[in-house]
VEXDREN-2710 file (C-alpha; in Angstrom, 1 decimal):
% VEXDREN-2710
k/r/px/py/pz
1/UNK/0.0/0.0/0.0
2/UNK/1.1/3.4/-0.5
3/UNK/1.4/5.8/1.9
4/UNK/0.0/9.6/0.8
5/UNK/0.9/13.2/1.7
6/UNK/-1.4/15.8/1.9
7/UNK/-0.1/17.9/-0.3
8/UNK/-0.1/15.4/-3.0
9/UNK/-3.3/14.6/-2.7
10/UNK/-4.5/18.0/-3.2
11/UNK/-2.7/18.5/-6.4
12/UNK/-4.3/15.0/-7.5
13/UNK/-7.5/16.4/-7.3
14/UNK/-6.6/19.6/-8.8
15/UNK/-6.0/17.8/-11.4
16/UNK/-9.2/16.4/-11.9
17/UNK/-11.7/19.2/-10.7
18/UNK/-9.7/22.1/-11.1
19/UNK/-12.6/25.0/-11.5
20/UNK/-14.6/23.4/-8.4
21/UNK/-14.9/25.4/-5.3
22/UNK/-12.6/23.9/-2.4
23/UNK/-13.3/26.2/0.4
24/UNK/-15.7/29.7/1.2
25/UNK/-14.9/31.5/4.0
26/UNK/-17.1/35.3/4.3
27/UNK/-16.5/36.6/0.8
28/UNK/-13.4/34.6/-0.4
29/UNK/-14.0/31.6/-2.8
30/UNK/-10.9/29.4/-3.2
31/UNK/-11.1/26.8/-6.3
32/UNK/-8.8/23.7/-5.8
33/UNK/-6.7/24.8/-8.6
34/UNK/-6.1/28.3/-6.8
35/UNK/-5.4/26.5/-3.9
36/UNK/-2.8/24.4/-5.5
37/UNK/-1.0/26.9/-7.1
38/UNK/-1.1/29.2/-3.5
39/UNK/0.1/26.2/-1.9
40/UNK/3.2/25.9/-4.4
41/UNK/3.7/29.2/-3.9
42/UNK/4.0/29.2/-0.5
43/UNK/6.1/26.5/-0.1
44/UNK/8.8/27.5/-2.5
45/UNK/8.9/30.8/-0.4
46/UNK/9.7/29.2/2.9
47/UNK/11.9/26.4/0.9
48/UNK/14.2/29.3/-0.6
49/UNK/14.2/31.1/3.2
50/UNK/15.9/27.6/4.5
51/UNK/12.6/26.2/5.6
52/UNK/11.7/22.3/5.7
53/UNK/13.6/19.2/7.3
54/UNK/16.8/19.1/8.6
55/UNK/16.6/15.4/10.3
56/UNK/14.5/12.4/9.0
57/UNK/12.4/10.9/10.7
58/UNK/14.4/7.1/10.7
59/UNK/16.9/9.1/12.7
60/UNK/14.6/10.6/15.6
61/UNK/13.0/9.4/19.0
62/UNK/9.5/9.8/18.7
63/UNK/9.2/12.5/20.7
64/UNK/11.2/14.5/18.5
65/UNK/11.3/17.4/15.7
66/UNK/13.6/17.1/13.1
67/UNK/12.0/20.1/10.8
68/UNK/11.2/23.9/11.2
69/UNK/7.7/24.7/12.4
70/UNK/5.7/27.3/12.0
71/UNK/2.8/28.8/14.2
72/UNK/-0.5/29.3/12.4
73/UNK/-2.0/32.4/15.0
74/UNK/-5.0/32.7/12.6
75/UNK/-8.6/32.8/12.0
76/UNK/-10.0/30.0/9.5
77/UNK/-9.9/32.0/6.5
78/UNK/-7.4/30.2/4.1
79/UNK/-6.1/28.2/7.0
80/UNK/-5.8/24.9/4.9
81/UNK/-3.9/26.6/2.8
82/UNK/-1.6/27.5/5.3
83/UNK/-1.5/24.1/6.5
84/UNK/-1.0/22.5/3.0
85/UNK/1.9/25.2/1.9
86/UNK/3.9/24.2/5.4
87/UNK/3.2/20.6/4.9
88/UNK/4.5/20.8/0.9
89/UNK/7.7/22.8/2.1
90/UNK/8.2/19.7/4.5
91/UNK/7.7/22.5/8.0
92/UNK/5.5/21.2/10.9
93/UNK/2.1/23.8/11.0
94/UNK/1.2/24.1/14.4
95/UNK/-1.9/25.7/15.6
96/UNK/-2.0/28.2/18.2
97/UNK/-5.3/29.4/20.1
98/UNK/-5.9/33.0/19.7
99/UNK/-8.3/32.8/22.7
100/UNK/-5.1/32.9/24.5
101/UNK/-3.6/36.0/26.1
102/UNK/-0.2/37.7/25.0
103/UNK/1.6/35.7/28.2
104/UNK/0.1/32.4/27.5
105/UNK/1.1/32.5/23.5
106/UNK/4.7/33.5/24.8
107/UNK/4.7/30.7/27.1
108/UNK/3.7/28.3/24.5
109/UNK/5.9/29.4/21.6
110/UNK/8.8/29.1/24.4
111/UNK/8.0/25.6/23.9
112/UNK/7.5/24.8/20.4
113/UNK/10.4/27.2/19.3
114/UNK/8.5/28.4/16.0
115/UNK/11.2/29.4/13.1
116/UNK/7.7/31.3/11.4
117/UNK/4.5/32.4/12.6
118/UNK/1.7/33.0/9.8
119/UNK/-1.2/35.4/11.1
120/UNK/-4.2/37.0/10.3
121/UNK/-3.8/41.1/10.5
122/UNK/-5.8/42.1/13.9
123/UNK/-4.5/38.7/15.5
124/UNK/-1.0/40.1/15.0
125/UNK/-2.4/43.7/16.8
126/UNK/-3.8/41.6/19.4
127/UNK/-0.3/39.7/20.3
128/UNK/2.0/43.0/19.4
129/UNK/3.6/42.6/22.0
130/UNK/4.9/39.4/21.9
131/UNK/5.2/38.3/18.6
132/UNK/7.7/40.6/16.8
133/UNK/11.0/38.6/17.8
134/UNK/9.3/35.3/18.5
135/UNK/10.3/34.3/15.3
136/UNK/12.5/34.5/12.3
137/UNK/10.0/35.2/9.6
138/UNK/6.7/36.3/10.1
139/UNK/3.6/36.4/7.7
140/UNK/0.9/38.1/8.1
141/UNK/-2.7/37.9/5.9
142/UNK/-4.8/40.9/5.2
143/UNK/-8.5/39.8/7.2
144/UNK/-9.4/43.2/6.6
145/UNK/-8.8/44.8/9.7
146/UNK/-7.7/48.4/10.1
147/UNK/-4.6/46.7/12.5
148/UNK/-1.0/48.1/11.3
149/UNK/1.4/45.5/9.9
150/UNK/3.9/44.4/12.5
151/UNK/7.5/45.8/11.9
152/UNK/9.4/43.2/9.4
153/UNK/6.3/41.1/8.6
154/UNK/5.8/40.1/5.3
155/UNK/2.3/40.0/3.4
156/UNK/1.3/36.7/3.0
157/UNK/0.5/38.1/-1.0
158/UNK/4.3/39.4/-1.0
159/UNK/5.2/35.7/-0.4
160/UNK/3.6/34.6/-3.3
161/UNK/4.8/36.8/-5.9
162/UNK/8.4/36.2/-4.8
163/UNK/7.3/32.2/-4.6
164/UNK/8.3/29.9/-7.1
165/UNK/5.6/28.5/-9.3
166/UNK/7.8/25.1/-10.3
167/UNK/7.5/22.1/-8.6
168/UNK/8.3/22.3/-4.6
169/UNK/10.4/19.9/-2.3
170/UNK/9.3/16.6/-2.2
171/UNK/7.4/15.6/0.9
172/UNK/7.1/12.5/2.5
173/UNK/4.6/10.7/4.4
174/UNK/6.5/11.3/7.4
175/UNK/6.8/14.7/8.0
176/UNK/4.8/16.0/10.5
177/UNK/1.6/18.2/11.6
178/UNK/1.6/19.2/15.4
179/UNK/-2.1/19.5/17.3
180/UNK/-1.9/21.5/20.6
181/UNK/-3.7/20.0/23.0
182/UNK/-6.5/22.6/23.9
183/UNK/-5.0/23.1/28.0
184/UNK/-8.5/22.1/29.6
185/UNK/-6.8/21.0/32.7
186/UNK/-3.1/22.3/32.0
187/UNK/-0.4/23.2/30.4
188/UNK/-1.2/22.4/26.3
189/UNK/1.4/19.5/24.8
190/UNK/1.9/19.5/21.1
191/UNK/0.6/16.0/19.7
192/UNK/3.1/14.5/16.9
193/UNK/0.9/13.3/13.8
194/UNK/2.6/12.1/10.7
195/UNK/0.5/13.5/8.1
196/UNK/0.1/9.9/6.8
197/UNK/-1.6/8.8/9.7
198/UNK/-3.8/11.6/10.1
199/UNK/-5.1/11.3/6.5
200/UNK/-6.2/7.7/7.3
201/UNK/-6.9/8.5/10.9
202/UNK/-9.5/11.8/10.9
203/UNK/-9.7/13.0/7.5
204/UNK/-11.5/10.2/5.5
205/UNK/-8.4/9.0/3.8
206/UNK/-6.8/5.7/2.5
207/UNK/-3.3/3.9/1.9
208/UNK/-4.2/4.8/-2.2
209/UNK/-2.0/2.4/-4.6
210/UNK/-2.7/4.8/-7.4
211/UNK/-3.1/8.4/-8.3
212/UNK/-6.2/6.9/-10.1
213/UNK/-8.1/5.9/-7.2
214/UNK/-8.0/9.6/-5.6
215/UNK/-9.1/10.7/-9.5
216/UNK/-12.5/8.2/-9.2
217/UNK/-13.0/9.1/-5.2
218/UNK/-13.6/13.2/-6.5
219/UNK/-15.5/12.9/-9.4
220/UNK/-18.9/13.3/-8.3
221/UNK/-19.7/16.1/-5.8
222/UNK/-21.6/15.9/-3.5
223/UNK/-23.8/19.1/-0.9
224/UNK/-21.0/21.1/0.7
225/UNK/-19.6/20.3/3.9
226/UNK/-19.8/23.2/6.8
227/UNK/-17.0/23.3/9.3
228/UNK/-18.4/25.8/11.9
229/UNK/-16.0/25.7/14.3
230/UNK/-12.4/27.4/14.2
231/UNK/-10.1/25.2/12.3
232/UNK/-7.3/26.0/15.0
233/UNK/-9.1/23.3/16.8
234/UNK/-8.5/19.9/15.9
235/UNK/-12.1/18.3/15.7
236/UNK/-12.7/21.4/13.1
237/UNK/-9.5/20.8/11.1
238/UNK/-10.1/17.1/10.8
239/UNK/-13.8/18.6/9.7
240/UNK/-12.4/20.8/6.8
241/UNK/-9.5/18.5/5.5
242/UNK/-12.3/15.2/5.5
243/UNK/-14.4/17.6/2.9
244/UNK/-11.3/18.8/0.6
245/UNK/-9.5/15.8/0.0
246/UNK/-12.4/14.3/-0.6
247/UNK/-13.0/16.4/-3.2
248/UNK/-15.8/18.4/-1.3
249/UNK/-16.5/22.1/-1.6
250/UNK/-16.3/23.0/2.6
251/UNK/-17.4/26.4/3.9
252/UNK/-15.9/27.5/6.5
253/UNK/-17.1/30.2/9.7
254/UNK/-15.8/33.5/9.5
255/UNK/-14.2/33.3/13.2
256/UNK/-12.8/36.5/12.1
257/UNK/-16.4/37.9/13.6
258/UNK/-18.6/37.2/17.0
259/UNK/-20.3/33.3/17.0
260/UNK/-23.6/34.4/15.4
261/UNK/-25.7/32.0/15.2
262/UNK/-28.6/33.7/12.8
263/UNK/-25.2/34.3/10.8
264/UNK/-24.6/30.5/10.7
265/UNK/-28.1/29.7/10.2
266/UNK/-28.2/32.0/7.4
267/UNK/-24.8/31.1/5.5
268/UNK/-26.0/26.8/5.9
269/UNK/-29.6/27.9/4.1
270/UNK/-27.3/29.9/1.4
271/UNK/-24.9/27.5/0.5
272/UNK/-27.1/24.4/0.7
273/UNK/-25.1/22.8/3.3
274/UNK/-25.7/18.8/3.4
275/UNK/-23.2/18.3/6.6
276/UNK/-22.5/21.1/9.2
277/UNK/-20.6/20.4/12.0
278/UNK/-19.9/22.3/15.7
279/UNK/-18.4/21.7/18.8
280/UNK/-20.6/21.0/21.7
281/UNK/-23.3/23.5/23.4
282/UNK/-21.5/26.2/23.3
283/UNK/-23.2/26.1/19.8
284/UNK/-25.9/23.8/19.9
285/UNK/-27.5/26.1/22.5
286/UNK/-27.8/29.2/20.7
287/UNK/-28.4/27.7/17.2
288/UNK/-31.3/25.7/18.7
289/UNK/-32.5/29.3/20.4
290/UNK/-32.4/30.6/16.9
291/UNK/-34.4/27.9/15.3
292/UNK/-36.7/28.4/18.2
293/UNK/-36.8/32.4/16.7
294/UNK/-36.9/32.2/13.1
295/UNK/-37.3/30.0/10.3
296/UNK/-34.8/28.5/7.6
297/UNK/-34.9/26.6/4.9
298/UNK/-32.5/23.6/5.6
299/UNK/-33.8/21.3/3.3
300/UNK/-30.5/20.2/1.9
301/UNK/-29.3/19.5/5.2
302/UNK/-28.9/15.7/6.3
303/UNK/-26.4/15.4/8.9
304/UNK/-25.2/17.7/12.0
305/UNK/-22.2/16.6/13.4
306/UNK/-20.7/17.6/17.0
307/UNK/-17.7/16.7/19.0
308/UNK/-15.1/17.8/21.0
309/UNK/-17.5/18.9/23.7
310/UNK/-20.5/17.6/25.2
311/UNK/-24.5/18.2/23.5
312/UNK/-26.1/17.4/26.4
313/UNK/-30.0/15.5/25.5
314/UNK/-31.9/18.6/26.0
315/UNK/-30.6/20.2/22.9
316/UNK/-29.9/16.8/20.8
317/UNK/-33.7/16.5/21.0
318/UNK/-34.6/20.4/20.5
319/UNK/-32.2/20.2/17.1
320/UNK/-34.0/17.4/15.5
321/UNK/-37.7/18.5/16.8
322/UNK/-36.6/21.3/14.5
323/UNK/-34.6/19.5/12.0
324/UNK/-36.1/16.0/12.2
325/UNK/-35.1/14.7/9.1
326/UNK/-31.3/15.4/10.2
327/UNK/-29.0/12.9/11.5
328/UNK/-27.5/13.6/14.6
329/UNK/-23.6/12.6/15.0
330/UNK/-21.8/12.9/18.0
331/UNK/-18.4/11.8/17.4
332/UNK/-15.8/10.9/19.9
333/UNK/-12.0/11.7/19.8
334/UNK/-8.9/13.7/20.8
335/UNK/-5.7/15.5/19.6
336/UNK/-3.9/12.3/20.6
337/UNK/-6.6/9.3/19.4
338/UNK/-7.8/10.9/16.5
339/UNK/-11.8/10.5/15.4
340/UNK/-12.3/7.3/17.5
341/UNK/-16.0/6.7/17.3
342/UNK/-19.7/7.8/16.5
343/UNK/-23.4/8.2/17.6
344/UNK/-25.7/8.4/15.3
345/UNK/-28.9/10.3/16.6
346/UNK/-32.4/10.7/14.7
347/UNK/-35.8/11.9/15.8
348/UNK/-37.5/9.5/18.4
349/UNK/-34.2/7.1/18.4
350/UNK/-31.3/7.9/20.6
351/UNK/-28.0/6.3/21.7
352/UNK/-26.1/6.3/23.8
353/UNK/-22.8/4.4/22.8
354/UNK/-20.6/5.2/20.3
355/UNK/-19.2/3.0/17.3
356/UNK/-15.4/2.5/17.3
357/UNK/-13.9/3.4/14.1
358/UNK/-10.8/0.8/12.8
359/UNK/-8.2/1.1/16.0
360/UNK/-10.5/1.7/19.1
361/UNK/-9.8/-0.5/22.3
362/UNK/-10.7/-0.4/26.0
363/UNK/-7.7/-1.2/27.8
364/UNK/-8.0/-2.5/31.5
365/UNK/-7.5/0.0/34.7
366/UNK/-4.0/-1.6/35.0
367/UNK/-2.9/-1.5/31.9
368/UNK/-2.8/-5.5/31.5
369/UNK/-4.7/-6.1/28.9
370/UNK/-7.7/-5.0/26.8
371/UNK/-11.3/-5.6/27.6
372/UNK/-13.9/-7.7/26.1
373/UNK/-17.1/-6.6/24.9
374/UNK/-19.6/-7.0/28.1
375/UNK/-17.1/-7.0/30.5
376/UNK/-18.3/-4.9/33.8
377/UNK/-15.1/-3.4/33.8
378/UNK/-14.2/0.7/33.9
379/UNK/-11.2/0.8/31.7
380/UNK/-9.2/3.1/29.4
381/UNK/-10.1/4.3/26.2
382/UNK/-7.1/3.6/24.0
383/UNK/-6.3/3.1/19.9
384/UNK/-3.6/1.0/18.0
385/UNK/-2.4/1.0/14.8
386/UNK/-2.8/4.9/13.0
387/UNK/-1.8/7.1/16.2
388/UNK/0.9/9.8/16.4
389/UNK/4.4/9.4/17.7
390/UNK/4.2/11.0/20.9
391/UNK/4.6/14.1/22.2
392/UNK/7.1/17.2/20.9
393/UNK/10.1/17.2/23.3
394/UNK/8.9/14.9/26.3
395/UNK/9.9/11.5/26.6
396/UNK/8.2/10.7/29.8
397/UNK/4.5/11.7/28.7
398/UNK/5.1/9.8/25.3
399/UNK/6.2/6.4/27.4
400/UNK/3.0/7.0/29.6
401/UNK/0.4/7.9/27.1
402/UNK/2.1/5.7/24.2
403/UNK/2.7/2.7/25.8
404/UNK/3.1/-0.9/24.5
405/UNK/0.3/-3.8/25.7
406/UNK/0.4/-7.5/24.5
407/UNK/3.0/-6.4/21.7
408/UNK/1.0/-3.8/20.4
409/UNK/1.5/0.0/20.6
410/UNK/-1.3/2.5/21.6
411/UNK/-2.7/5.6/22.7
412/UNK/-4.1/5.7/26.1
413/UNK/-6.7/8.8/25.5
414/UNK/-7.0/9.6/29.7
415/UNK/-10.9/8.8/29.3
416/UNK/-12.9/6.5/31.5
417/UNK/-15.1/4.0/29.4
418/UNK/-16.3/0.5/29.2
419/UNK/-17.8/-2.2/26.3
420/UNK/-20.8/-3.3/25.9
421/UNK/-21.5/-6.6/25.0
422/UNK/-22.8/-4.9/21.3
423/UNK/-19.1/-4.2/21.1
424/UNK/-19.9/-0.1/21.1
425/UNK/-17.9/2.4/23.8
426/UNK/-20.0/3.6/26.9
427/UNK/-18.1/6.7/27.8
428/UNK/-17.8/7.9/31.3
429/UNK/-15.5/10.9/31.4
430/UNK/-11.9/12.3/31.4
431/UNK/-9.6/10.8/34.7
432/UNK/-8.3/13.9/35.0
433/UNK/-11.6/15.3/35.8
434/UNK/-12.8/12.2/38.1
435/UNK/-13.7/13.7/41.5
436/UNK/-12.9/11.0/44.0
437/UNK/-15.2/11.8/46.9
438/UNK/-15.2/9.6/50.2
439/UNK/-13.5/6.9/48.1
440/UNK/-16.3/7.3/45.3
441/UNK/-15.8/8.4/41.7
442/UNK/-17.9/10.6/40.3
443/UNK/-17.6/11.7/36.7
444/UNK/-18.3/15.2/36.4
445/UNK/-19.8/15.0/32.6
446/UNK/-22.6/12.8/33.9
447/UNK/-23.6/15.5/36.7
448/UNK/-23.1/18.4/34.9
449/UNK/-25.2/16.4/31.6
450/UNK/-28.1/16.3/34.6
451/UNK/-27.9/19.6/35.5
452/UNK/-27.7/21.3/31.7
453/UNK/-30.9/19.1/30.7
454/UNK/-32.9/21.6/33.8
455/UNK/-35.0/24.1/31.6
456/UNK/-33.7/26.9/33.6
457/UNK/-30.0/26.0/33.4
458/UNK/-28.6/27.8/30.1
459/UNK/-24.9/26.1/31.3
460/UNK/-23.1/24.5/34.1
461/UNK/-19.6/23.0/35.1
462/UNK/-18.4/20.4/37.9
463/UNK/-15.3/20.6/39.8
464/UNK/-13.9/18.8/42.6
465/UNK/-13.1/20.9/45.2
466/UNK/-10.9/20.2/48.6
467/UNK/-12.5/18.9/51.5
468/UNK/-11.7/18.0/54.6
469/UNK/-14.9/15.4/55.1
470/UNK/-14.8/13.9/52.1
471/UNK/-10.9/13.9/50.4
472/UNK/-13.0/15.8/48.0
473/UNK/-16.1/17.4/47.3
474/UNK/-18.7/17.5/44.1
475/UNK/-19.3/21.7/43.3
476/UNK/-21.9/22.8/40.2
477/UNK/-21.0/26.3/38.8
478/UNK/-24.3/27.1/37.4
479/UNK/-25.2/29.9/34.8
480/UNK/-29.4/30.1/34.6
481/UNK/-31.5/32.0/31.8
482/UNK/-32.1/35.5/32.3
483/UNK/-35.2/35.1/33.8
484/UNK/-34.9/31.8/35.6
485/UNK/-35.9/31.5/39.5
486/UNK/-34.4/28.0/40.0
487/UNK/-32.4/27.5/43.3
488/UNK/-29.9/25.4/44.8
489/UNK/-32.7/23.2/46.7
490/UNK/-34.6/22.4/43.2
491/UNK/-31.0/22.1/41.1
492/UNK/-30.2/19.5/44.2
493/UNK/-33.6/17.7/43.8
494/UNK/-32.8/17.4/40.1
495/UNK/-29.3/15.6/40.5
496/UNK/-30.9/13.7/43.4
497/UNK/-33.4/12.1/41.2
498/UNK/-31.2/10.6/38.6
499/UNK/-27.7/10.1/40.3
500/UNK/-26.4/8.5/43.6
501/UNK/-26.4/10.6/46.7
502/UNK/-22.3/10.9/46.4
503/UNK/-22.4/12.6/42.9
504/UNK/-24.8/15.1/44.4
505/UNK/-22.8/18.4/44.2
506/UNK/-22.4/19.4/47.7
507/UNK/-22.4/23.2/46.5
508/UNK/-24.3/25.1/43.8
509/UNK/-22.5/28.2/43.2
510/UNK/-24.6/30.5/40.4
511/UNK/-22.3/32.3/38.0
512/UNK/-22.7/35.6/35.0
513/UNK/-21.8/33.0/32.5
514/UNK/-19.6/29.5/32.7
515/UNK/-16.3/30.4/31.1
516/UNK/-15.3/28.4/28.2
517/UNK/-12.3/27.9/26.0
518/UNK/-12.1/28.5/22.3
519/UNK/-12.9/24.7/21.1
520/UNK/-16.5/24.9/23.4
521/UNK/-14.7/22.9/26.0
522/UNK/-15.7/24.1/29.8
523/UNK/-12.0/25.8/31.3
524/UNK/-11.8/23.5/34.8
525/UNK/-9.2/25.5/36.1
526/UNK/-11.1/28.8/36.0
527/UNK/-13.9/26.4/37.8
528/UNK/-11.5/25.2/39.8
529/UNK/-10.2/28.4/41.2
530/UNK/-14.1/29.9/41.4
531/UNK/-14.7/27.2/43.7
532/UNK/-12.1/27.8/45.9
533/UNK/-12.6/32.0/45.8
534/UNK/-15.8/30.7/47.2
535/UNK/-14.9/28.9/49.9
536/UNK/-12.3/31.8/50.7
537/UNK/-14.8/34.5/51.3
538/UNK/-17.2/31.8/53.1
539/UNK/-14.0/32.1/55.5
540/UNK/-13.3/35.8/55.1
541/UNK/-17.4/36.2/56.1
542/UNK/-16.5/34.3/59.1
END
């Protein structure tokens, strides 16, 4: 079988469909012939700056670099692009979350030692202060802002002129793409994919033994595909790049501008949109609120996809009461597993399991060996065969997440899940975010699923919180709707209802709005340190 770049797959179906739209984005249309050429551009730019790989990857320990990288501080216009021009020059993209502040970006370049950082306009304004010097070469894109050009930036349209438009280096299936982890619970670790994997892994792709095959995969198109989530993200990469090299016109959120949701509404009913795809409530919630306002015509719609955070019931069932010829999708995955499994959801039928895709394990809680379907065991969700190397520059966390078991090497994903005797995953929750209360364990997704699925709870977030009772103790950070009465004794009567007494949060503290990070996922550690400000003032009171 032979193994694919990315790059090379693009220019296969360039080939083919040259004149087809690849990606919209606001008012910028990109066919894949345009893209192709940008791409080569691009990459002959950064090849004749000294750009690309300096070690092989035969010669490196998995948790290392051997080629330039370059930071991708941007919005999702043209960010495949971006990705596909590093990827042809044979440098390492690497996203970087512009929800960030100045210190944290600084912090995190310290680590990843970017040679370039490519950026849209008023992202460069917005990290001034940090980003002239954090790198050799910088690129910045015109998003229209009225932002000044950083001093010794060049203009990502400069860099294509002075590009090259004959053939660039040639890549190999090796070279890398780096996915940050998002920092829910710490410090973000850059996730070491090579690009062959990936393809296979999350973006629809196959081992191709000939050019042909990717020629016949493209030829018929099919309703675009519409990634609303930022691309910097990896569930929302993986989205995008499943669409293009498939051959599949994507559009893509204008993250340059406020979440709108009318505007997302309204861009899906324009477009014809047959797949759209989002992260979580953090959308579902105000989409279904606008559905609940105004009408569209989403007729060409069949499938809504969402991952990377939790959709709790209450709005899975308000989507397709509105939508209710729509699939439902919830997929499963990380920055280290890759897409590891789906539910599909339709009007009146729900599940509650997920199908693995090829890979997808449950390893024991002791790492001996891997479950059986049926098993009442609480293992470790964990994936063989297309996973990444490890992660950039630390050997220890790539031994303990990328161990071997029974001869075979996997990724342990740090979720809590068990088989069922169908063979599908029953997911229980991240370890890191366990609570272990009295010598119980308590998986904050399945309160905080509880507490969301209260008609007067617009969001909410568990923590586990120091106690000296219990070891630990359950706390709810509840945000109600504007003009919602609910109180901690009804929000306790709620949880009491469906859970054990122990998973009972023994605090309800109500909140402006639950803080949240830019992939939709809840920040614990703001939670974290809300809980304990709590308890501080309780103590100050006293």
């Amino acid at each position: 079988m032979t193994q694919w770049t990315l790059g090379a797959v693009l220019d296969a179906i360039a080939e083919v469909v040259p004149e087809r739209t690849m990606t919209v984005c606001g008012q910028r249309r990109s066919t894949f012939a345009e893209t192709a050429e940008r791409t080569r551009r691009l990459a002959n730019f950064l090849a004749a700056r000294g750009f690309g790989a300096h070690r092989e990857r035969a010669g490196l320990s998995n948790w290392e670099c051997g080629q330039d990288r370059v930071a991708l501080l941007m919005h999702n216009d043209l960010y495949p692009d971006m990705v596909l021009a590093c990827l042809k020059a044979r440098v390492v993209p690497v996203n970087v979350n512009y929800h960030y502040t100045p210190r944290e970006v600084a912090e995190l370049f310290e680590y990843l030692t970017p040679r370039g950082v490519i950026y849209h306009r008023s992202l460069g304004a917005q990290f001034a202060e940090i980003l002239p010097g954090a790198a050799e070469l910088m690129i910045s894109i015109d998003d229209g802002s009225a932002a000044p050009e950083l001093p010794g930036a060049v203009r990502l349209d400069d860099a294509l002129v002075a590009g090259a438009t004959d053939a660039t280096p040639t890549g190999s299936p090796d070279d890398l793409i780096m996915v940050c982890t998002g920092g829910t619970t710490g410090r973000p670790k850059g996730v070491l994919w090579r690009q062959a994997d990936m393809y296979v892994a999350s973006m629809n792709g196959a081992d191709h033994q000939a050019v042909s095959e990717i020629h016949d995969k493209v030829q018929h198109l099919g309703a675009p595909w519409f990634a609303v989530s930022p691309l910097m993200h990896a569930a929302g990469l993986w989205t995008a790049f499943s669409a293009v090299l498939s051959g599949q016109t994507v559009v893509l959120h204008d993250t340059s501008k406020r979440f709108d949701p009318r505007a997302v509404l309204q861009t899906a009913e324009r477009e014809k949109v047959g797949l759209m795809t989002m992260v979580g409530d953090a959308y579902a919630g105000p989409i279904v609120a606008e559905l609940d306002s105004n009408s569209y015509d989403l007729g060409s719609l069949f499938a809504i996809g969402t991952g990377g955070a939790g959709t709790n019931l209450k709005n899975q069932q308000a989507l397709l009461e509105h939508l209710p010829n729509v699939t439902l999708i919830n997929g499963y995955g990380s920055s280290e597993t890759g897409n590891m499994g789906f539910g599909h959801n339709q009007r009146g039928n729900h599940t509650e399991t997920f199908t693995f895709r090829d890979g997808g394990l449950v390893l024991a809680e002791d790492y001996s060996r891997f479950l059986e379907p049926g098993e009442d065991q609480i293992g470790w969700v964990a994936r063989r065969g297309r996973i990444p190397l490890g992660y950039y520059g630390d050997a220890d966390a790539t031994a303990k997440t990328f161990p071997e078991v029974d001869g075979l090497r996997v990724v342990i994903s740090g979720d809590r899940a068990a088989i069922e005797a169908d063979g599908t995953l029953r997911l229980y929750g991240r370890d890191s975010l366990v609570v272990n209360t009295g010598g119980e364990k308590v998986f904050v997704e399945e309160v905080e699923e509880v507490l969301r699925a209260h008609a007067e709870v617009a969001d909410a977030v568990v923590i586990g919180r120091p106690s000296e009772r219990w070891g630990q103790e359950v706390v709810a950070l509840v945000h109600l709707r504007g003009d919602a009465s609910a109180g901690a004794d009804e929000l306790h009567d709620q949880c009491a209802a469906a859970l054990a007494r122990f998973k009972v949060p023994k605090e309800f503290l109500f909140v402006e709005q639950v803080r949240r990070l830019g992939n939709g996922k809840a920040d614990y550690r703001w939670a974290k340190e809300a809980a304990l400000q709590s308890v501080s003032a309780l103590q100050g009171e006293g």
